[in-house]
Each structure stands twice: as structure tokens, then as C-alpha cells.
N, C-alpha and C positions, 0 to 999 in steps of 0.2 A: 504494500500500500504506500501511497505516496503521503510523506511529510513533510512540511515546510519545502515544497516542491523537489524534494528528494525522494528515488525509489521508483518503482515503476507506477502507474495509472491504475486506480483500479476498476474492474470490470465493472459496470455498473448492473443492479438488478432489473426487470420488469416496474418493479414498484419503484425502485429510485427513478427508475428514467417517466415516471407516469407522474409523480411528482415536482417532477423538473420542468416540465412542460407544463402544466397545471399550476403551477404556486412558485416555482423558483426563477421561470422567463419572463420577463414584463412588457417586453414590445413584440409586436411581430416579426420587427426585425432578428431581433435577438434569436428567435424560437425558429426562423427561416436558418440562419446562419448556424447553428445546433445540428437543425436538421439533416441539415447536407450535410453533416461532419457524421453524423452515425447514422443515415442509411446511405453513405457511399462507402464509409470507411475511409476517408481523405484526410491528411492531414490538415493542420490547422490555415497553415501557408497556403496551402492547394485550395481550400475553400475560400479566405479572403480574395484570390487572386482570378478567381473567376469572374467573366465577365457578363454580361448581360446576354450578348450572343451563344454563351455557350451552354444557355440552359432556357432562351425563350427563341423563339425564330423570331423573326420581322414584325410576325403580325401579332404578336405577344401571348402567344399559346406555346404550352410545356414541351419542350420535347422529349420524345421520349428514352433520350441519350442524353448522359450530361458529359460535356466534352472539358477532360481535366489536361490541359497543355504540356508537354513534353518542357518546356519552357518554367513552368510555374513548379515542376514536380524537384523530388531531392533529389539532386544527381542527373538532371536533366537527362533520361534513361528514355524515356516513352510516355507520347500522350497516350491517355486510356480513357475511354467512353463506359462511361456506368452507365446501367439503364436504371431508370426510375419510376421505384415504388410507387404505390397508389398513396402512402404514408407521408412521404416527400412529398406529391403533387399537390396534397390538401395545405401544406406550410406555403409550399412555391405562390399556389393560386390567392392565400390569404395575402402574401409579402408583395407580389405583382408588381415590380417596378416600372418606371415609364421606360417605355423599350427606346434603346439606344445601343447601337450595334459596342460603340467601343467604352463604353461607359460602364466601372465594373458594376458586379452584382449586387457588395455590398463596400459601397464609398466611402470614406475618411471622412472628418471633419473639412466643414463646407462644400462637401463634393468634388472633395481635389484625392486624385492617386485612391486607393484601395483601403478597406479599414486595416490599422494595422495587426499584427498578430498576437502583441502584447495586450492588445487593447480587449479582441476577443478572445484571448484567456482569460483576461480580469472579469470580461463578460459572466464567460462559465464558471468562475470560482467564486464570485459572488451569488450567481443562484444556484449554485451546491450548497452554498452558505446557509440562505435563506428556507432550505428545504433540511438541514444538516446532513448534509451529505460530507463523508469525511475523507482525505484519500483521494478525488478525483480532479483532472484537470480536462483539458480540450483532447489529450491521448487517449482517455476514458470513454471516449466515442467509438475513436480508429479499434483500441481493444476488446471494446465490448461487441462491436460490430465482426469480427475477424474471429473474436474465441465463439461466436454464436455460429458460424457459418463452420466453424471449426466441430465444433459440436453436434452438429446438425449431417454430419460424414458429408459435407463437398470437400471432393479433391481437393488438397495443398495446393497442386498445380494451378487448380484452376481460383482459390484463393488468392494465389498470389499476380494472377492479373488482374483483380481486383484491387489489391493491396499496392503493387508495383513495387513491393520489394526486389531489391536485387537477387537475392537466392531463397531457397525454403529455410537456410538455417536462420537466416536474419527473421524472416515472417515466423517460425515457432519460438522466438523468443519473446513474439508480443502474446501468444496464445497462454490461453491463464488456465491452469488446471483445478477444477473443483475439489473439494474438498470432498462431495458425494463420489467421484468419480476415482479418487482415490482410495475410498473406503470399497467401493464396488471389486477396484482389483486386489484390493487386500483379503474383501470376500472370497474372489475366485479359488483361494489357496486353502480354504478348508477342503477342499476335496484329496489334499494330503494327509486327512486325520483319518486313522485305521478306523472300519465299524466297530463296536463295542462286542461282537463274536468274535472278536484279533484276528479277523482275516483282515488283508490288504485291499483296497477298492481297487490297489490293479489287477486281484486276482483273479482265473476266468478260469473255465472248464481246459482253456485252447492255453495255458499259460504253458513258458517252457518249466520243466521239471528233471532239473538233470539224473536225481534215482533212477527215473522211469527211462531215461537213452541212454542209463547204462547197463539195463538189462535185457 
């Protein structure tokens, strides 16, 4: 868990994130800017630097692609198009900016350059705040969004062009392992415990028995 912004992010639940949107965001701005960040799984960078064009067309309808820039991304690696949820469209359609092909998504102060990154993580850490949410920053998105899809059995492969991580080791070190899911494989190991007849559960009619292939 994340302290005094040390540590990793932490994964957010169902309820913390039902919370957040409900009682912890206060504009729509703020709850558009959220949104994109944990139903694309984008970083924080990646989300302020979008622009108007790459999530409304011309005539100011959603598309159904959100286009993240090769340019705007870590490592300027590849742009990657996320498609978008019915969950997003409902933020996008309430946020609805006035369409302007080069004008970003979500502006700075006075409408100059892009909001900055510092800015919407103070966003997200105050309405963590206001909900007590403890541990989580703007990565709390990108992680909760990647350990779900993680969990959910979609390929690594196909997580991680989502993600746009450079390799699957980098992408499993954002994946957050449950605390059920570790008791689950800790479970699996009682079927090393003998029956209470002291026979062995590998035992079987077919087992080898070297007495009997020695006579």
C-alpha cells in the first residue's frame, strides 16, 4: 500500500471505487478525467494529454476507440487505441466538451496546454481523502484496472497491449495478488494430508508395488 506516496498503489475495491464517484469527485470534470484513467488503464500522463480529437470525432459523438499517442505514452513505444466501455461513454457524454480538433481533453488553467499531472493526482488524492480511502493515488486506476483483467484469465499478452508495457515482467509487477487467492493455493495443498485409514491419497489399485514385481 502506498504511504506518504511511497510503495506501490493500491488496488482499489468495487465499493471504494462506487464511493469515489458518488461522494469523493465533485465536478464532472474531475469524474471524466478518473474515468478514463481506470476503464482504459492509462496512465496518468497518457490521460491529461489526450486531446479532444482522440476520443470525440468532429461532430462531437464518442468514439468508439480512444486513441492514446505513441507520443504522449512512457517510452514513446506505440500508440494504442482502447475501445470504450458503455461505463466511460456515460462520464464522456456527461463531460462533453466543445469539440475542437486540437484543443486537449482536459485543459490547464485558463485553457492554455493540458491539465497538469501533478494537478490530477492532487485531484485523486483528495477525493480518496474525502471518501477515506487510504493507500491510493492516480496508479490505483492503471492497477486496479490490469489486476481485474488479470483476474478475470485475459491473456498477459493480450493485457499488455492494453497496458503498453514494454515486456510481461514489467506488467506483472503492477498485478496485485489477493489475499483470497493466496489462501485458495494454500488450500490446494491439503490434498497432501494422508486419509485418517493411513493410506496415501496417491494410493490406487494401479499403484507401483515393488513386492509384487518381485515375484
Amino acid at each position: 500500500m502506498k504511504i506518504d506516496r511511497h510503495g506501490k498503489a493500491k488496488v482499489l475495491s468495487p465499493d471504494e471505487i462506487e464511493r469515489l464517484f458518488s461522494e469523493g469527485l465533485l465536478s464532472i470534470r474531475d469524474k471524466a478525467l478518473c474515468a478514463v484513467m481506470l476503464y482504459t488503464a492509462c496512465r496518468v500522463t497518457e490521460c491529461v494529454t489526450l486531446k479532444v480529437k482522440d476520443v470525440y470525432d468532429s461532430k462531437g459523438r464518442i468514439r468508439p476507440e480512444l486513441i492514446i499517442r505513441k507520443g504522449n505514452t512512457k517510452g514513446k513505444l506505440a500508440t494504442r487505441t482502447i475501445p470504450v466501455l458503455d461505463d466511460l461513454i456515460h462520464y464522456l457524454k456527461l463531460y462533453q466538451p466543445k469539440y475542437s480538433p486540437d484543443r486537449y481533453l482536459f485543459p490547464g488553467r485558463w485553457g492554455r496546454g493540458h491539465l497538469n499531472p501533478e494537478y490530477a493526482s492532487l485531484i485523486f488524492r483528495e477525493a480518496c481523502f474525502r471518501v477515506d480511502i487510504e493507500g491510493a493515488s492516480t496508479h490505483s486506476c492503471r492497477r486496479t484496472a490490469l489486476t481485474l483483467m488479470s483476474n478475470a484469465k485475459i491473456p498477459l499478452r493480450i493485457i499488455q497491449e492494453i497496458s503498453g508495457h514494454r515486456s510481461l515482467e514489467q506488467l506483472q509487477n503492477y498485478l496485485e495478488v489477493e489475499p483470497s487467492q493466496v489462501r485458495g493455493a494454500i488450500a490446494a495443498l491439503s490434498m497432501l494430508t494422508p486419509p485418517k485409514d493411513g493410506s496415501s491419497k496417491f494410493d490406487s489399485a494401479d499403484s507401483y508395488n515393488p513386492k509384487l514385481s518381485a515375484e
